[in-house]
DSSP file (Angstrom, degrees, kcal/mol; ACC not computed):
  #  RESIDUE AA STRUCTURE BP1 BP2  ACC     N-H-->O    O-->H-N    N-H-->O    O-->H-N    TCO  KAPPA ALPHA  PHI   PSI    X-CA   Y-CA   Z-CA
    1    1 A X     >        0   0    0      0, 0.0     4,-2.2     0, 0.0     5,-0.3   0.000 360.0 360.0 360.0 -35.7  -97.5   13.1  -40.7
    2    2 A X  H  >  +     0   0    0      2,-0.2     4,-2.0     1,-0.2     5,-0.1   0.885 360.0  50.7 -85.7  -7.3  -96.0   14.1  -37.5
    3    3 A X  H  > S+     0   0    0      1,-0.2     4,-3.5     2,-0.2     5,-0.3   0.834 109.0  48.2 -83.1 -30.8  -93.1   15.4  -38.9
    4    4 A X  H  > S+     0   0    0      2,-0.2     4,-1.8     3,-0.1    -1,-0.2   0.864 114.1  52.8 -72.1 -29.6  -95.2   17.6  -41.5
    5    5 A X  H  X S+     0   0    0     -4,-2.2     4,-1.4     2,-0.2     6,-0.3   0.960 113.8  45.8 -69.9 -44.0  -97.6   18.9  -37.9
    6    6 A X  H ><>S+     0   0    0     -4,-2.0     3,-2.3    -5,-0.3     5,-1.8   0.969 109.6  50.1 -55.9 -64.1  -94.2   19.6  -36.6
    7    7 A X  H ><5S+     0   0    0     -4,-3.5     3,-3.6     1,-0.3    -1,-0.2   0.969 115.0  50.1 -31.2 -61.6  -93.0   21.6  -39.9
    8    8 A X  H 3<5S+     0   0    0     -4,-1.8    -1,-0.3     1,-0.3    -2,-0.2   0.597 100.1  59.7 -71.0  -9.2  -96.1   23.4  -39.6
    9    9 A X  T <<5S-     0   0    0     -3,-2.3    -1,-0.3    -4,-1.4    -2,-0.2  -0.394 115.4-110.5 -57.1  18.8  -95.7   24.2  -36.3
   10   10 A X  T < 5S+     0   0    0     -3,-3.6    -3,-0.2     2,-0.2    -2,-0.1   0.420  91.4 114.4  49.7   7.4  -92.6   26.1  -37.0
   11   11 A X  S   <S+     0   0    0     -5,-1.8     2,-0.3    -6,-0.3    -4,-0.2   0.903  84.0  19.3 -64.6 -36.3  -90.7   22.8  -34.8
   12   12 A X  S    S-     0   0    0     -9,-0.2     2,-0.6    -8,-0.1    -2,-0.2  -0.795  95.6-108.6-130.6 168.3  -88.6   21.4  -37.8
   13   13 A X        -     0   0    0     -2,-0.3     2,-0.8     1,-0.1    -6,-0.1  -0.865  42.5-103.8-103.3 147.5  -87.9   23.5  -41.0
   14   14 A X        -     0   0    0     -2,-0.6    -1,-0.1    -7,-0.1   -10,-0.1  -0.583  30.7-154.3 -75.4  99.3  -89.9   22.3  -44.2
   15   15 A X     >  -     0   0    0     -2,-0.8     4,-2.6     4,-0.0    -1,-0.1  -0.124  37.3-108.2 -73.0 166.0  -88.2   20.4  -46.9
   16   16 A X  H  > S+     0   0    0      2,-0.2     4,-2.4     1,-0.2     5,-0.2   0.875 125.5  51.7 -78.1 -35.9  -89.3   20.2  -50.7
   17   17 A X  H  > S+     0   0    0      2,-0.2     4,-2.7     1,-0.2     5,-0.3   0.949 115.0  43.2 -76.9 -61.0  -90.6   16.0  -49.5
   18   18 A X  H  > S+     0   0    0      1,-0.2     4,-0.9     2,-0.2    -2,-0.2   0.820 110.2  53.1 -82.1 -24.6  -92.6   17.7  -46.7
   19   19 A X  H  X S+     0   0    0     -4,-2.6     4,-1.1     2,-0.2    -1,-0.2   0.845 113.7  47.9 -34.4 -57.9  -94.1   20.8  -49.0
   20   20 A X  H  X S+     0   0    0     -4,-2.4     4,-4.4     2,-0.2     5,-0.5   0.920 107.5  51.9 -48.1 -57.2  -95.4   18.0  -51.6
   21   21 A X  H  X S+     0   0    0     -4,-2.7     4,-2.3     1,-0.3    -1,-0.2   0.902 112.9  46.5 -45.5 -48.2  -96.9   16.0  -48.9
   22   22 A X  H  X S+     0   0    0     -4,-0.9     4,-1.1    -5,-0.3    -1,-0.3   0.795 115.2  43.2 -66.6 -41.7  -98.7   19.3  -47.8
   23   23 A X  H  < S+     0   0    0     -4,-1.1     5,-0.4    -3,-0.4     6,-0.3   0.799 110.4  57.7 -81.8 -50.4 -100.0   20.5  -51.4
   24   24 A X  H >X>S+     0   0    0     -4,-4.4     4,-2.0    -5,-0.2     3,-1.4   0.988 109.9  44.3 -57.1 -44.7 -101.0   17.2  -52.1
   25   25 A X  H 3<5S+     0   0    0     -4,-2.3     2,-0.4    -5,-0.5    -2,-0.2   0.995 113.7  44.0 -61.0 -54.3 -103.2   17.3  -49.0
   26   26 A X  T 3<5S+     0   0    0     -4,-1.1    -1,-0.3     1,-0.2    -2,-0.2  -0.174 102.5  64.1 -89.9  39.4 -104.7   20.5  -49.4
   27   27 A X  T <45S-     0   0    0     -3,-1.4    -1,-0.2    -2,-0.4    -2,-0.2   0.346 111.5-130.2-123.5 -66.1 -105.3   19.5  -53.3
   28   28 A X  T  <5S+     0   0    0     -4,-2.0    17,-2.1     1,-0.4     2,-0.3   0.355  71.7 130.9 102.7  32.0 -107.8   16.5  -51.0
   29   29 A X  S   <S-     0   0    0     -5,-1.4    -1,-0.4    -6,-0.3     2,-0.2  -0.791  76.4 -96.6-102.3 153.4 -105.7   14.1  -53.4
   30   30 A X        -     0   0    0     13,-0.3    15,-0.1    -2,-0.3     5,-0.1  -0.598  52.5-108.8 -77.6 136.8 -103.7   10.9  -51.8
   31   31 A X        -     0   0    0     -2,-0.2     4,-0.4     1,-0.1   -10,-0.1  -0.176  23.8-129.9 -46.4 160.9 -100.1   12.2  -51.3
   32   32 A X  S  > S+     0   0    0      1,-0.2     4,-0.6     2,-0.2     3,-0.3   0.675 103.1  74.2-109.3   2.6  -97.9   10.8  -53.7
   33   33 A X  T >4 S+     0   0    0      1,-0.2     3,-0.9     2,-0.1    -1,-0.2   0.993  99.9  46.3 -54.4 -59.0  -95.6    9.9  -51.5
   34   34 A X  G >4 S+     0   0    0      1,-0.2     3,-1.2     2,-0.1    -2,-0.2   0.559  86.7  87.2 -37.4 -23.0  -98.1    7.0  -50.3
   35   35 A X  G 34 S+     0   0    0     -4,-0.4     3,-0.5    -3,-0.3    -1,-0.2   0.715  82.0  53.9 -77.3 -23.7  -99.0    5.7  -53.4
   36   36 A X  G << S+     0   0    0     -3,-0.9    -1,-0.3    -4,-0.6    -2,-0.1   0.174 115.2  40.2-109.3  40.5  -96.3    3.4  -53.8
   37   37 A X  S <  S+     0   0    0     -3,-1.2     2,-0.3    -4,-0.1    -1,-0.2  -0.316 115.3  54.5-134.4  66.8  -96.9    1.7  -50.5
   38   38 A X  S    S-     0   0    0     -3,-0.5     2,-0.3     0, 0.0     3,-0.0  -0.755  90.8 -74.0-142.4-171.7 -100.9    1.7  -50.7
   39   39 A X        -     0   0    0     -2,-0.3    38,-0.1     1,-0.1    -3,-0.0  -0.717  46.7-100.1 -78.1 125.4 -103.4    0.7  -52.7
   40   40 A X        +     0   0    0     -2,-0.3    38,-0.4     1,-0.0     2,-0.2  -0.286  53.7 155.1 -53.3 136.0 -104.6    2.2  -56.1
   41   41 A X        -     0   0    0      2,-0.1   -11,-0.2    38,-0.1     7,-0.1  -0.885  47.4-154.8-157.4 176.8 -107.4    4.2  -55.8
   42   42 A X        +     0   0    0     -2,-0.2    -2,-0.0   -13,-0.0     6,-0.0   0.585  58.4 121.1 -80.3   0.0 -109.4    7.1  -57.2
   43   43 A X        -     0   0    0      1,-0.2   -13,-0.3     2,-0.1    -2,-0.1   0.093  68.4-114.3 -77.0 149.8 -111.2    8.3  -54.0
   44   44 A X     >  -     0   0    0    -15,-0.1     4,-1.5     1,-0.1   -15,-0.2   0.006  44.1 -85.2 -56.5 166.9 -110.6   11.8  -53.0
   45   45 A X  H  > S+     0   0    0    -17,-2.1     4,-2.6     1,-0.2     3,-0.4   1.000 123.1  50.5 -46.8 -57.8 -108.5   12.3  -49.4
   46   46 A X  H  4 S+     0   0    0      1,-0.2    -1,-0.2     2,-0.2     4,-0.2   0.880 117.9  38.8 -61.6 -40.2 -111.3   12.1  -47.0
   47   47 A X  H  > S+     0   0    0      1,-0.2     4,-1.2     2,-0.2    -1,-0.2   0.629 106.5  63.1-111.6  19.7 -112.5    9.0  -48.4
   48   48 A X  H  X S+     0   0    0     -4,-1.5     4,-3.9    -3,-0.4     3,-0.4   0.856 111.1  43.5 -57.4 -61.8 -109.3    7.4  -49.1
   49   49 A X  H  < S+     0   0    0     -4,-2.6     4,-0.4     1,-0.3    -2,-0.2   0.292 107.7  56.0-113.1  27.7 -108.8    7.6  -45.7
   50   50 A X  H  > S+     0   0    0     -4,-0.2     4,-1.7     2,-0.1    -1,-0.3   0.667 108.5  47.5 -37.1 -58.9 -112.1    6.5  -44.7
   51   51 A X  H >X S+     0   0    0     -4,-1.2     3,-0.9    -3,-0.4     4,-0.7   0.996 104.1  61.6 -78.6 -52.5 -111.9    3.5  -46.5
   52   52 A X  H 3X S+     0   0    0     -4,-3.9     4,-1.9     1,-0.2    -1,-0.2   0.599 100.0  53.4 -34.6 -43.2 -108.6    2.9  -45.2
   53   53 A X  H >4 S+     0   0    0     -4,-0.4     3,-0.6     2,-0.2    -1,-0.2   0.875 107.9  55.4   0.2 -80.5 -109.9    2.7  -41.5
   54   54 A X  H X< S+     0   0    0     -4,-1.7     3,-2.6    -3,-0.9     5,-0.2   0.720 105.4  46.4 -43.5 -57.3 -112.2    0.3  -42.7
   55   55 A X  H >X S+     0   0    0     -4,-0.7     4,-4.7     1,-0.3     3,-2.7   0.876 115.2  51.7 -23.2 -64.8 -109.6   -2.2  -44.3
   56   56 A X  T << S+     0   0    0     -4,-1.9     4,-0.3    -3,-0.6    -1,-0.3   0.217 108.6  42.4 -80.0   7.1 -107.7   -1.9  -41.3
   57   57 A X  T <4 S+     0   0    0     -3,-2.6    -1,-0.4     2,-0.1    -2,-0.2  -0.331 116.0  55.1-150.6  28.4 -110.5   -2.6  -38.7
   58   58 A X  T <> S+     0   0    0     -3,-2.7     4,-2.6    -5,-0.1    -2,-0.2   0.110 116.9  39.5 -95.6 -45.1 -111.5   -5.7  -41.5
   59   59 A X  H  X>S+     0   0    0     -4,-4.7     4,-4.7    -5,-0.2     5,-0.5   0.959 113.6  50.6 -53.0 -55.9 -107.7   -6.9  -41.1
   60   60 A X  H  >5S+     0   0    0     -4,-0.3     4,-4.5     1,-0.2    -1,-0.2   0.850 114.1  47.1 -39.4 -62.6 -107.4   -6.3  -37.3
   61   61 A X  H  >5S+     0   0    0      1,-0.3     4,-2.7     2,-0.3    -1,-0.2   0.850 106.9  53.4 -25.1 -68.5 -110.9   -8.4  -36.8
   62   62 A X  H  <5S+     0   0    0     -4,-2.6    -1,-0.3     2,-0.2     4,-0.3   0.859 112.9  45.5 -50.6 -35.1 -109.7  -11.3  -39.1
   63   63 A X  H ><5S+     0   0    0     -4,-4.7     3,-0.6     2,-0.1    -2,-0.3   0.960 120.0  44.9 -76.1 -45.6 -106.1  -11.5  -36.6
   64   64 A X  H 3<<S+     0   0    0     -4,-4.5    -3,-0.2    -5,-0.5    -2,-0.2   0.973 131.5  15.3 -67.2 -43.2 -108.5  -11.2  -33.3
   65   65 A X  T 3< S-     0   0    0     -4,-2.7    -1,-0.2     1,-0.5    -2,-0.1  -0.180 106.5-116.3-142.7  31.2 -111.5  -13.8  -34.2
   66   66 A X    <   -     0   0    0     -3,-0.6     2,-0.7    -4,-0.3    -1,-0.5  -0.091  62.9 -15.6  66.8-150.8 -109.9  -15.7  -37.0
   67   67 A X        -     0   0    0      1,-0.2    -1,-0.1    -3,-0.1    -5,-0.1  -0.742  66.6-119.9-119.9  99.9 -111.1  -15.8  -40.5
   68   68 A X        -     0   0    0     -2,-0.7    -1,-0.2     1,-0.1     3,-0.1   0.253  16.0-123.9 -23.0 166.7 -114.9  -14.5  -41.8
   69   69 A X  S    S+     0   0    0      1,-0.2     2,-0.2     0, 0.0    -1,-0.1   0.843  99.8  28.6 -43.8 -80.6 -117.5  -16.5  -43.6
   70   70 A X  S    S-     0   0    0      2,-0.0     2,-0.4     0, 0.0    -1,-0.2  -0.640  83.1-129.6 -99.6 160.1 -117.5  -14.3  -46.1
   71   71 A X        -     0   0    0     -2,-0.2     2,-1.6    -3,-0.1     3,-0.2  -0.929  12.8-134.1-127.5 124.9 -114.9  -12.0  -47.5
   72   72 A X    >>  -     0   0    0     -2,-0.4     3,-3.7     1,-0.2     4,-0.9  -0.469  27.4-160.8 -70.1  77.1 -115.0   -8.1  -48.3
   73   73 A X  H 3> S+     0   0    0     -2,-1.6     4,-2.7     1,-0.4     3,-0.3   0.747  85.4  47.3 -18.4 -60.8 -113.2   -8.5  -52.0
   74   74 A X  H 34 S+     0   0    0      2,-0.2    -1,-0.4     1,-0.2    -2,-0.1   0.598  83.2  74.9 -54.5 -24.5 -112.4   -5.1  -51.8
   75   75 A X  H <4 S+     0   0    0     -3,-3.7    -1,-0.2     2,-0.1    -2,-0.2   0.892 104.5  43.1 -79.6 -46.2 -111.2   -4.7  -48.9
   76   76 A X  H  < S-     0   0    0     -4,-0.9    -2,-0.2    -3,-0.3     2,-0.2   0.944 132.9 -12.7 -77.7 -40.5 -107.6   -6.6  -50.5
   77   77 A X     <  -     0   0    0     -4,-2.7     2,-0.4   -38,-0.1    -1,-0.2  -0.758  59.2-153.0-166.5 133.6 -107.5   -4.8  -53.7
   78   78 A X              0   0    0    -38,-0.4    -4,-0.0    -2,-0.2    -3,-0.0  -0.882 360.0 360.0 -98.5 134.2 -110.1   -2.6  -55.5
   79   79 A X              0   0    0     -2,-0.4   -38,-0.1   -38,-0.0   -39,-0.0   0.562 360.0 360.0 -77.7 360.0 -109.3   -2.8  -58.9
């Protein structure tokens, strides 16, 4: 991401990797560059990366204050 703000900011020149990344975004589809290091899902951008947030402020929570009661299923893999 910072290297595509940069691109787009005339800092670095824009490769066919950082063009995809960039159409895929302004499609509001998950790049597919990401898709084989995330999680499947069908969500649009915005709430792709919404729920990601979330995930990540479930994980962060379980490392601070040890391990819920209950567990958000989803939150490790929506199927």
């Amino acid at each position: 991401m910072t290297t595509l703000i940069k691109a787009l900011n005339g800092m670095v020149a824009m490769n066919s990797e950082l063009s995809v990344l960039f159409a895929d975004m302004v499609k509001n589809v998950i790049p597919s560059a990401w898709t084989g290091v995330s999680y499947n899902s069908l969500k649009p951008l915005g709430s792709y990366i919404l729920d990601l947030v979330k995930r990540l402020k479930f994980f962060a929570k379980w490392i601070e204050d040890d391990s819920p009661p209950t567990f958000w299923l989803s939150g490790f893999y929506f199927t």
